[in-house]
Structure formats: structure tokens, C-alpha cells
C-alpha positions in Angstrom: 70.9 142.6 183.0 71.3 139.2 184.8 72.2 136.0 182.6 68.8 134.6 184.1 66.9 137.7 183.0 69.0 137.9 179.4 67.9 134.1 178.4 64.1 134.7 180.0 64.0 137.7 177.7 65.9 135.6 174.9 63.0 133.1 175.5 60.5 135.4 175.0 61.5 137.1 171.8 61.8 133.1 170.2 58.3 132.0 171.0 57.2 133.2 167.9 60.2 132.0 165.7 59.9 128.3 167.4 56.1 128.6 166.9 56.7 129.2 163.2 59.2 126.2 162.9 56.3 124.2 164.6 53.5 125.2 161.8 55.1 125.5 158.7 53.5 123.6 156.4 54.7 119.5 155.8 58.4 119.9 154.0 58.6 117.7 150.7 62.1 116.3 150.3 63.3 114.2 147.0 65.5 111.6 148.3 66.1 109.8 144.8 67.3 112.9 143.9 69.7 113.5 146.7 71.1 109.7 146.0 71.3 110.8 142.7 73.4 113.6 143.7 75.6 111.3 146.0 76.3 108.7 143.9 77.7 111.2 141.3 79.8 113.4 143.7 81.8 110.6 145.2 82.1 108.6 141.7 85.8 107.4 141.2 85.4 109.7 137.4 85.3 113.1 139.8 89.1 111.7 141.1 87.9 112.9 145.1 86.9 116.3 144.3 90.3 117.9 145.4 90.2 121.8 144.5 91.8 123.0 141.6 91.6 119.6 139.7 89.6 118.0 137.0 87.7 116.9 139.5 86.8 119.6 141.7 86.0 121.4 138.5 83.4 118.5 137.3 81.7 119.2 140.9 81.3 122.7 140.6 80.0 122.4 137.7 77.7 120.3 138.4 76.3 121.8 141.8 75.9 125.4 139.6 73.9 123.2 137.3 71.7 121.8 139.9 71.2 125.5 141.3 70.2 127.1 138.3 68.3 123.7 137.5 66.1 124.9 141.0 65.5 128.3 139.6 67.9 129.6 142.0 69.4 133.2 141.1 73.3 133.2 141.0 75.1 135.0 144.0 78.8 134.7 142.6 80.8 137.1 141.3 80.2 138.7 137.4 76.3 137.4 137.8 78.0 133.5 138.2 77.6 130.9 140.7 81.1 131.2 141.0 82.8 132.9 143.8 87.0 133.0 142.9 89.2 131.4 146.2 92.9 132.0 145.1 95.0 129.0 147.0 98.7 128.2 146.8 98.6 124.1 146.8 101.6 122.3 148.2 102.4 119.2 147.4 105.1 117.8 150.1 108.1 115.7 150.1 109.8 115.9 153.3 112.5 114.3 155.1 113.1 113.8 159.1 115.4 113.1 161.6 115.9 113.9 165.1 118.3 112.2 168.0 120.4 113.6 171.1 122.7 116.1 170.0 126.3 114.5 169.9 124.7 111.3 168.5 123.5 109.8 164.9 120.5 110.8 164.3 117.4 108.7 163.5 115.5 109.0 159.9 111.9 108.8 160.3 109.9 106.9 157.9 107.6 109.2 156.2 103.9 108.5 156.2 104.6 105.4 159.0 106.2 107.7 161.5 105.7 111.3 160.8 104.5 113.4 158.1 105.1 117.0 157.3 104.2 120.0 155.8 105.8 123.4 155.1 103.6 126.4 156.7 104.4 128.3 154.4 104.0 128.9 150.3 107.8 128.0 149.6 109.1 125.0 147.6 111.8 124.0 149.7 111.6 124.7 153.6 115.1 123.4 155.6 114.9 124.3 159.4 116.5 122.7 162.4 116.2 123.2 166.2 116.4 122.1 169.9 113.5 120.0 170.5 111.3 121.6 173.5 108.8 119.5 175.0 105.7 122.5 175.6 102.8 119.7 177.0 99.5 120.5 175.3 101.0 123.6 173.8 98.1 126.1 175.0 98.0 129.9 176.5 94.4 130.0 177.8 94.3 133.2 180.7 90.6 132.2 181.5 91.4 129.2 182.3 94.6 130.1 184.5 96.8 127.8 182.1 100.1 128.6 180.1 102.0 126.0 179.3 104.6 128.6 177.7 105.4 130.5 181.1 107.2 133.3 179.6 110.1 131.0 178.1 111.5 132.3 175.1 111.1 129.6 172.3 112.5 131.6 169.4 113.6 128.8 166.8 112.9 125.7 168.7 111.2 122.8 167.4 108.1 122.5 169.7 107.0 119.0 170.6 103.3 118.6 172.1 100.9 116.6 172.9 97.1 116.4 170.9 93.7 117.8 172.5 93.7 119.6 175.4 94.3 118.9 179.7 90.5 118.2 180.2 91.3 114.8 178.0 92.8 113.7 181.7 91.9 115.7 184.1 87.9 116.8 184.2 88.4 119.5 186.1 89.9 121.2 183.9 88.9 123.0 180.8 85.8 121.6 179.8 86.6 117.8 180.6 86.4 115.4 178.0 85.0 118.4 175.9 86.9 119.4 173.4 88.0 123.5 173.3 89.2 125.4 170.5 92.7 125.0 172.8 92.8 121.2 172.0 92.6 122.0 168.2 96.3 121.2 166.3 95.3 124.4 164.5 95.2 126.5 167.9 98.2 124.7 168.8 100.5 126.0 165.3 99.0 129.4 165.4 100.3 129.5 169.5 103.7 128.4 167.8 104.2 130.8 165.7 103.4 133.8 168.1 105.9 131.9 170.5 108.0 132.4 167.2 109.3 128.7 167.1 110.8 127.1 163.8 108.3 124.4 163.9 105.4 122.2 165.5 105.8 118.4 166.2 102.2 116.8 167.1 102.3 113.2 168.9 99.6 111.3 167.6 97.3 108.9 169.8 93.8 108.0 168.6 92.2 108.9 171.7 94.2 112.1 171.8 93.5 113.2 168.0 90.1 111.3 167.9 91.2 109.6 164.6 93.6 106.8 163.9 97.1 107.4 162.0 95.5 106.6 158.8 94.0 109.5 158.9 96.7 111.5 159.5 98.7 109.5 157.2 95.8 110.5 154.3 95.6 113.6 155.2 98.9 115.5 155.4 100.9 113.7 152.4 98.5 114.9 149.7 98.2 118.5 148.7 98.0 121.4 151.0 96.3 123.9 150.3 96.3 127.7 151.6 94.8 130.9 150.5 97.3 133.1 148.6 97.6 135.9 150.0 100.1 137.7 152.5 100.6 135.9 155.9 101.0 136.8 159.2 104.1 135.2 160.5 104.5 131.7 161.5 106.4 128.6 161.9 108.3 127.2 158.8 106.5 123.5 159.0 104.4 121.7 161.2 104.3 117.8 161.6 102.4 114.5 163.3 104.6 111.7 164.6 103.6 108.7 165.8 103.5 107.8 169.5 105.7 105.2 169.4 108.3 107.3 167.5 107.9 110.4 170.1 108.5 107.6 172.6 111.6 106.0 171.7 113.2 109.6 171.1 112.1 110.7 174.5 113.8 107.3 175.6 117.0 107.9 173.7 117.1 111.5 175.4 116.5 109.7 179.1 113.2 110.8 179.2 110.0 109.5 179.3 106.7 110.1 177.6 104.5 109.1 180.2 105.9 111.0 183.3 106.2 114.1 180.9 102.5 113.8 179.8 101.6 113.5 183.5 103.3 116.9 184.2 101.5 118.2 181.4 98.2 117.8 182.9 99.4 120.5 185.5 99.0 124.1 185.8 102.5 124.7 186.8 103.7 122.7 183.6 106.8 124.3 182.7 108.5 123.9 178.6 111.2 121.1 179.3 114.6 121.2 177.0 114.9 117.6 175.5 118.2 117.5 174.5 116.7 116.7 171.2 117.8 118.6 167.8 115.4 117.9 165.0 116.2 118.9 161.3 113.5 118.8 158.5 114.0 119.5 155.0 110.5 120.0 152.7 110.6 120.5 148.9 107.3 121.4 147.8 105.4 121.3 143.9 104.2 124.8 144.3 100.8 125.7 142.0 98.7 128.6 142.5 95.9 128.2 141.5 91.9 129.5 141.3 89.2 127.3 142.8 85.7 128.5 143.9 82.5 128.1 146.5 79.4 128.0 144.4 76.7 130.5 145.7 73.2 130.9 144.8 70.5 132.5 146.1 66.4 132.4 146.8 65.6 135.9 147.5 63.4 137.2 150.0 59.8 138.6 149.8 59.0 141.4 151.0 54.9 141.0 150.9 52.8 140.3 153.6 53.1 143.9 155.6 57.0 142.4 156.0 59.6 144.8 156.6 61.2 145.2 153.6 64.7 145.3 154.9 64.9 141.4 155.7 65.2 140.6 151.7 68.6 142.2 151.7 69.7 140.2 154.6 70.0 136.5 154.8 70.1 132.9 156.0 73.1 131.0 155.0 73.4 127.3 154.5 76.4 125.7 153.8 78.0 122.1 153.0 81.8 122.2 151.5 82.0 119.7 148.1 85.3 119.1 148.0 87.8 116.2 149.6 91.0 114.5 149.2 91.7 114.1 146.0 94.1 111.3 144.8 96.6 110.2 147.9 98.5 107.4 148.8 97.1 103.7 148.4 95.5 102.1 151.0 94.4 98.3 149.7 95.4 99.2 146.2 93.0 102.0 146.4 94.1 105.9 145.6 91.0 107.8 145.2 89.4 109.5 148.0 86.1 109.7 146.9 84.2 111.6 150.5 81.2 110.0 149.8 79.6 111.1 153.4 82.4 113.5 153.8 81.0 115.4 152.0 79.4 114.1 149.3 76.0 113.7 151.3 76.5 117.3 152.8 76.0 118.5 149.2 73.3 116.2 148.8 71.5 117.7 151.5 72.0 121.2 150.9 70.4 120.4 147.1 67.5 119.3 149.1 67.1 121.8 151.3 67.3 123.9 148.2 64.6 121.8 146.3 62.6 121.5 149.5 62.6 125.7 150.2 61.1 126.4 146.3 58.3 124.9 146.8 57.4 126.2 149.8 56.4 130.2 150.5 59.2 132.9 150.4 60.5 133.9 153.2 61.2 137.2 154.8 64.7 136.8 154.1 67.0 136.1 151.1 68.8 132.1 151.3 71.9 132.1 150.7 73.2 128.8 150.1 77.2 128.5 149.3 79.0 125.1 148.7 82.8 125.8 149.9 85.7 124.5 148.6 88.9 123.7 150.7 87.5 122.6 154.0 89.7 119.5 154.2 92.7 121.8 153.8 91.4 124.2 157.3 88.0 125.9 156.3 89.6 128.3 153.6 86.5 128.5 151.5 84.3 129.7 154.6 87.4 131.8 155.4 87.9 133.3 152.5 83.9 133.9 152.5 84.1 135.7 155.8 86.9 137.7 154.2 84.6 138.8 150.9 80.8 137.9 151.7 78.4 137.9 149.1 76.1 139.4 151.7 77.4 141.6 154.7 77.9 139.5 157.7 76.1 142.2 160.1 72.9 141.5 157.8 73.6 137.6 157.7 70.9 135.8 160.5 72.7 133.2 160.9 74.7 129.9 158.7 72.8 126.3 159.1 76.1 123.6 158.2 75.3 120.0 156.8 78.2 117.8 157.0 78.8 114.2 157.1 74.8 113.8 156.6 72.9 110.7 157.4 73.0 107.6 155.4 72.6 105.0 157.9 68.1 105.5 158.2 65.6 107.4 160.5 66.8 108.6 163.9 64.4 109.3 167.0 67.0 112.2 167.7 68.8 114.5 165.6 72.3 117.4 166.9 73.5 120.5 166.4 76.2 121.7 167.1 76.5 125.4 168.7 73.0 124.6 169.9 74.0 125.7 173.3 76.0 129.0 172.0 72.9 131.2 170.7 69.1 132.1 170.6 69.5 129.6 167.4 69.2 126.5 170.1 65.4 126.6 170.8 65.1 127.3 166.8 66.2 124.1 165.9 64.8 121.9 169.0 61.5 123.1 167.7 62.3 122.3 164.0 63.2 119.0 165.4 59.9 118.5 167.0 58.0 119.7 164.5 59.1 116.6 162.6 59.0 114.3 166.1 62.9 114.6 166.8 64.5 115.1 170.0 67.6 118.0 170.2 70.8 115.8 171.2 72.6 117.2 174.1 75.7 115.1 173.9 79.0 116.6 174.9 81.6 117.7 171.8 84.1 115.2 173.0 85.3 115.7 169.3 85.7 119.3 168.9 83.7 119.0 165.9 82.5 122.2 166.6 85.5 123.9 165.6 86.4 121.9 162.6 83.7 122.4 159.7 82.6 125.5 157.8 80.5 127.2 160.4 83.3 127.5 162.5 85.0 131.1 160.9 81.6 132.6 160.1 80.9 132.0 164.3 84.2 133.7 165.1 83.5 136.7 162.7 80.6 136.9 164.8 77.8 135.1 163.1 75.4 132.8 165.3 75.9 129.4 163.7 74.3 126.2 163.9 75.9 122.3 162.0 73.3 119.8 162.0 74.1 116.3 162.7 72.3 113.0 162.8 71.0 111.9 166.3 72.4 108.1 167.2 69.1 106.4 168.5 68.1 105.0 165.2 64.7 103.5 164.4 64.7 99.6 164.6 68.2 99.5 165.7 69.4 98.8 169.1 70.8 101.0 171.5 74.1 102.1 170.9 74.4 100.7 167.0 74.4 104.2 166.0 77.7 105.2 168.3 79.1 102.1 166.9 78.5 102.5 163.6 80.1 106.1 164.2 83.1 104.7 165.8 83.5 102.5 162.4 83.5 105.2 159.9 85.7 107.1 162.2 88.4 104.6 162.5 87.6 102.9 159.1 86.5 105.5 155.8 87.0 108.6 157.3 89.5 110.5 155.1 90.1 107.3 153.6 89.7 105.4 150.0 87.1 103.3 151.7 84.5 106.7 151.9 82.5 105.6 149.5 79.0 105.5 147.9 77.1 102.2 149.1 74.5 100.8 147.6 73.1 100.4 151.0 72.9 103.9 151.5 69.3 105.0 153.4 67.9 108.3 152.6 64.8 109.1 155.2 68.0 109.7 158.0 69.0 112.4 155.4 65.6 113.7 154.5 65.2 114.1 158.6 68.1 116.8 158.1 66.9 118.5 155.5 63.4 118.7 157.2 64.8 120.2 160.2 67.1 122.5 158.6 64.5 124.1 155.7 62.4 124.9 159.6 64.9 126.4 161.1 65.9 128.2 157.8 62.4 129.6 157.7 62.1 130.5 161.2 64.9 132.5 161.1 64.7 133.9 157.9 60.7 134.9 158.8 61.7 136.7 162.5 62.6 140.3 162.6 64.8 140.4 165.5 68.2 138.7 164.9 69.7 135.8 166.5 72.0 136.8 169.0 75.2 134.6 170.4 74.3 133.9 174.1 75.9 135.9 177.2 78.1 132.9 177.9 79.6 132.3 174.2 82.9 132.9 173.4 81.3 134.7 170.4 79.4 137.8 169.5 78.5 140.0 166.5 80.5 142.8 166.4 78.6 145.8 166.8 78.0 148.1 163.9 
């Protein structure tokens, strides 16, 4: 069959579910109580919600609370709303130096111009190496690119630049769209199959699409990584500053900006810096138990339904936890994640809220809070690993992250929308309730970097929801702007936190659209499918 005929046919099987999103009855949503929610989840007494602390514990708690409080049945393990995630947290306190061999080398200051990390679960991590220069560090056949060209990297220290060649070059990749290949996490797995020593990442903010702080925040708190065995891979993995990567290039007689230009090429080839870089990480080791919190509104199966949907199911999913307690920024150490992800939770309690009062659906809901997103999506991976419900009889996973507190939006996004059958779902949730589907470009890669993202490479069709930016009574553009300030200013950052000024009917737009598309799906027979031109499908069974 023909693309054009497989997406008429796609069509054709999703006029019913789009008509059902259209005429299911008006969706009540409690905001007080989602503010309610917020302004508890990002208090300075829950420490930033890092797992395995006081903390993370407190929230938990209190989302299984607000579960069972709904009437929803617990999906954990043992009959709790606990499902166990076993993680190894790291706690680093590294040292850095690099310089042209036969010369002193120069101590980087950590935090201001590098951080690091040990890649693997061991206290102390020492590891030297030539400094190789690898461009945008990506192996990509289907898009005629390697940057490696067959050069053997054993024990080198790779250096490389953020996102991906599209950043410069449009004709490229996917432009200004960010790929999977642009991801720093791509970028250290590639390493480690390369089998280099280490990973040096050269941070820009137009490259990384954050600002050093974040980095900064990010990578000198606790690490976190699921315990169990690992494949192999580099020893540590860092960030350094542009200006740093710069005047080391400089020292070597080379220069950053004519090696970045050769970068953007296909015929890019790894060039030998000279360089020697030597790293030494000690490590607090803890291993330790943390937990997603899972509960679940079972399907009907009345209604002449086929009684085989209850056992399958629809899963939404928001992660609860962030930071933690890092280093001081205005004589402020607690990052509380009030949008990030404090409003995610929010939202998923109303959604929750919203779907008990309405009729059962077909299928069950499954809705699971994760923890350890901020430390690389290891509750959704760990998830994916052990689901509660068999991924071949999973629909599809509906993300909230980073909900809207900023008021009404004409539009509302999704990303994935353009992946799957799920796209026409959720454009006609959205006009069901007088919204417009975004179409923006993922310039971000946001796609790739919330808890969606390893439930749509095990196969699952899967959908994060995302305010539009054409806000009611604001002018144009105020919504990108306002974006661009919580991007550069509280993301991952003390100043993430709950504001009085928080507005809720911007979040209750959300959870409108996603208890539609929830019900849509869970109320069709036929599955979503991933669409011919995705890099993802269901296995088959």
C-alpha cells in the first residue's frame, strides 16, 4: 500500500474516534484544586522533590493520597500505588584539567567552566586521554552522515559540539529541527560504542537551547541511574563552557570556529587536538528505592463493548519529581519545579478528577506519575522495562509537562502529533473545546526529552501536550516571550517556583483536551498505529 493510500485508510478508521472526541459530553475541571496541588508540590517543606529524599517521599505520598482520594484502584506492585525503581544516586565532586601535551596544564573551575559526572556507578572514576575533536558527534546512515568515519577512538576523550548539523545548515537533517542525533544523550551512547574514555560537550545557548545555569544546576547535584547491569560505556561525560573549549583550541593552534564550520560537512573527519585531558570524579554512592505512583480507572465492558479493551489501556503520564537541593543561585538552594513539574502533576490529578465523573470508557486508564525524569527518563524507562500493563495492549501514553500557568490560549501542541493516527485524535479534542493543533517545528527536541519518549521507542504511539502561545488578551508573540523567560530564567533553577499569579483556565484547557483524547482512544477498537514515516512502530506480536 502507497503512503497516500495508508493515511486515506488511517483517515478513515479515525472518523469515528475524532467524532467521539468532538461529542463527549462538556469536561468539568477543578482548578482550585489543581492550584491546590501546585502550591503544595513545589513548597520549599518538599526540599524539590529529588527521588529518594524526604522530599520525594512527602510527594508520593501525597499523589497516592490524591489517587485513592478519586476512588482510583491502585496499579502498583503488592495491591499499592507504588511501583519500586531501584537507582544508584551519584553525588559528584570532580576535578579537570586539560592543555597541549608537553605543557602545564589548565584547572577548570568547576561549575563556571565545566562540570562532570561519572557514567558509571563507581565512587571514584580517574581517566585521561588525547583530546579528539569528533564535530557533532553523530553516526546517522539515513542521512549519509558519520562524523566517526571508521577512526578508531578507543580511549580518547571526545570533544563535540551540542545539537545536531541542521542547527547551521537547513539542508541537512531536519533544519533547525531538532533529531534524536542532536540529543547529548545520543551523543554519549555514540561514545561509548566508539569505546572512548569520555564525552566533553561545548555548551552555547543556542546550541543546547538552555543557558549555562542550567547546565550548571543540573549536572553538580545528584545523578541518578537505574541499578542494574550496564551495557558498556564511557567512564564520565562533561559540559564546558564555550569560552573554555575556545581558549584550549587556541592554546593547541586551533580554532573553534573554523573547526565548527568543517563540522557542518559530510566529509567531516575526527581531528587529533594535541589536547590530553585528565578527570578525576569521587562520587557519594547511595542506592537507593524510589517509585512511580500508578493508579488505575478500569474499563467497562457494557454497552455491546468488546470486552477485551478493559484489559488494555490508555496511559497518562506527568513525572513529580525535580532537582532537589543544588547549588545557590541568589542565596537560594531549593529547586522547587513548580511548572517543571509541579503543574504536570497538577494536571494529571485533574484529568483524573475530570475522567470519574464522566462515563467509563472502553478501556482501563492508567495514569503513572514517574520519578527520575530530570535524571534521563528512568522512571518511564524502568516502566517500559516492567509495565503494569503489557505494552502490546497499551493504546497509546498522553504526557503533561511543563503545563500552562500563564491563562487561556487560542491554540494548544502536541508533540508526536505528526508521528501517529493519534494526531487527528487530539486536533479534534482541541476543537471540541475551540483550540487550534500547533504545528510549530521542534526546534527544541522536546520531543525526545520527557516521559513519552521510551514508551514511543518501545513502540507505543505517544502524544505530550503542551500549551499553544497565542494567548487570549495578550499580544502576539507574549507567549514566545514569556517562553524564552522561563527558559533562560527558572528553568531548572531555584527561581521555578509557585506564583501567586499563577492562572489556571490555560491548564484546565489541557486537561480538557487530554480527558478527549483519553476517551477517544480508550472508546475505539482499532489501535493507534505509528505512521508509515515514523521512526517508530509497535513491535509485532
Amino acid at each position: 500500500m502507497t503512503n497516500k493510500c495508508w493515511h486515506a485508510a488511517a483517515m478513515l478508521v479515525f472518523v469515528a474516534i475524532t467524532a467521539t472526541a468532538q461529542q463527549s459530553p462538556a469536561i468539568p475541571v477543578d482548578t482550585a484544586a489543581m492550584d491546590a496541588h501546585l502550591r503544595f508540590l513545589a513548597s520549599d517543606l518538599l526540599e524539590g522533590r529529588a527521588p529518594a529524599t524526604r522530599g520525594g517521599k512527602l510527594a508520593t505520598a501525597y499523589i497516592a493520597a490524591q489517587f485513592q482520594a478519586l476512588g482510583l484502584e491502585p496499579a502498583g506492585a503488592n495491591g499499592t500505588y507504588f511501583q519500586p525503581v531501584a537507582l544508584v544516586g551519584m553525588t559528584p565532586q570532580p576535578t579537570f584539567s586539560w592543555g597541549r601535551a608537553g605543557s602545564a596544564p589548565e584547572s577548570l573551575a568547576y561549575r563556571d567552566a565545566f562540570v562532570a559526572w561519572g557514567e558509571r556507578p563507581e565512587a571514584d572514576i580517574s581517566a585521561s586521554g588525547e583530546v579528539v575533536f569528533v564535530g557533532y558527534g553523530i553516526r546517522a546512515p539515513e542521512w549519509q552522515w558519520d562524523d566517526y568515519k571508521g577512526v578508531d577512538l578507543h580511549g580518547k576523550v571526545l570533544l563535540m559540539l551540542v545539537n545536531d548539523p541542521g542547527l547551521v545548515d537547513s539542508t541537512v537533517f531536519l533544519g533547525k529541527i531538532l533529531t534524536y542525533y542532536g540529543r547529548w544523550t545520543y551523543k554519549l551512547e555514540e561514545a561509548a560504542r566508539q569505546g572512548a574514555a569520555g564525552a566533553i560537550l561545548i555548551h552555547t545557548t543556542e546550541s543546547a537551547t538552555y543557558p549555562w545555569e542550567v547546565v550548571r544546576g543540573s549536572w553538580s547535584v545528584e545523578q541518578f541511574k537505574l541499578d542494574q547491569p550496564h551495557a558498556p560505556s564511557i567512564a564520565f561525560a562533561g559540559w564546558v563552557t564555550e569560552a573554555s573549549a575556545r581558549a584550549a583550541l587556541t592554546g593547541a593552534g586551533l580554532n573553534l570556529d573554523s573547526l565548527s564550520r568543517a563540522a557542518a560537512r559530510r566529509d567531516f573527519r575526527p581531528v587529533a587536538t594535541g589536547i590530553t585531558a585528565s578527570v578525576q570524579i569521587h562520587s557519594a554512592l547511595r542506592r537507593v528505592e524510589s517509585e512511580n505512583v500508578a493508579a488505575r480507572l478500569p474499563g467497562g465492558a457494557g454497552g455491546g463493548r468488546d470486552p477485551r479493551l478493559a484489559s488494555q489501556a490508555v496511559l497518562i503520564t506527568a513525572h513529580w519529581d525535580h532537582k532537589g537541593i543544588g547549588p545557590a543561585i541568589r542565596g537560594d538552594s531549593i529547586y522547587n519545579g513548580a511548572e517543571d513539574n509541579a503543574s504536570g502533576v497538577a494536571a494529571i490529578l485533574g484529568v483524573a478528577k475530570s475522567l470519574t465523573q464522566l462515563p467509563r470508557t472502553a478501556r482501563s486508564i492508567l495514569f503513572v506519575a514517574t520519578t527520575a525524569e530530570e535524571s534521563g527518563l528512568l522512571g518511564s524507562e524502568a516502566y517500559v522495562q516492567r509495565p503494569l500493563v503489557p505494552l502490546a495492549q497499551t493504546a497509546a501514553v498522553l504526557n503533561l509537562d511543563v503545563t500552562n500557568v500563564r491563562g487561556a490560549t487560542r491554540t494548544i501542541g502536541a508533540l508526536g502529533r505528526d508521528r501517529s493516527t493519534l494526531g487527528p485524535v487530539i486536533a479534534a479534542a482541541a476543537q471540541a473545546e475551540t483550540l487550534t493543533l500547533e504545528a510549530k517545528p521542534d526546534v527544541r527536541g522536546s520531543f525526545f526529552r520527557s516521559d513519552h519518549f521510551p514508551f514511543a521507542r518501545a513502540g507505543v504511539p505517544a502524544l505530550s501536550i503542551f500549551a499553544g502561545d497565542d494567548f487570549v488578551g495578550r499580544p502576539k508573540g507574549w507567549g514566545e516571550e514569556q517562553e524564552n523567560v522561563y527558559n533562560q530564567q527558572r528553568y531548572h533553577q531555584p527561581s521555578d517556583e509557585y506564583q501567586p499569579t499563577f492562572r489556571y483556565d490555560g491548564m484546565a484547557q489541557e486537561v480538557r483536551v487530554t480527558v478527549r483524547t483519553a476517551r477517544a482512544i480508550a472508546n475505539d477498537v482499532a489501535m493507534p498505529k505509528w505512521l508509515p514515516s515514523s521512526e517508530f512502530q509497535r513491535p509485532q506480536p
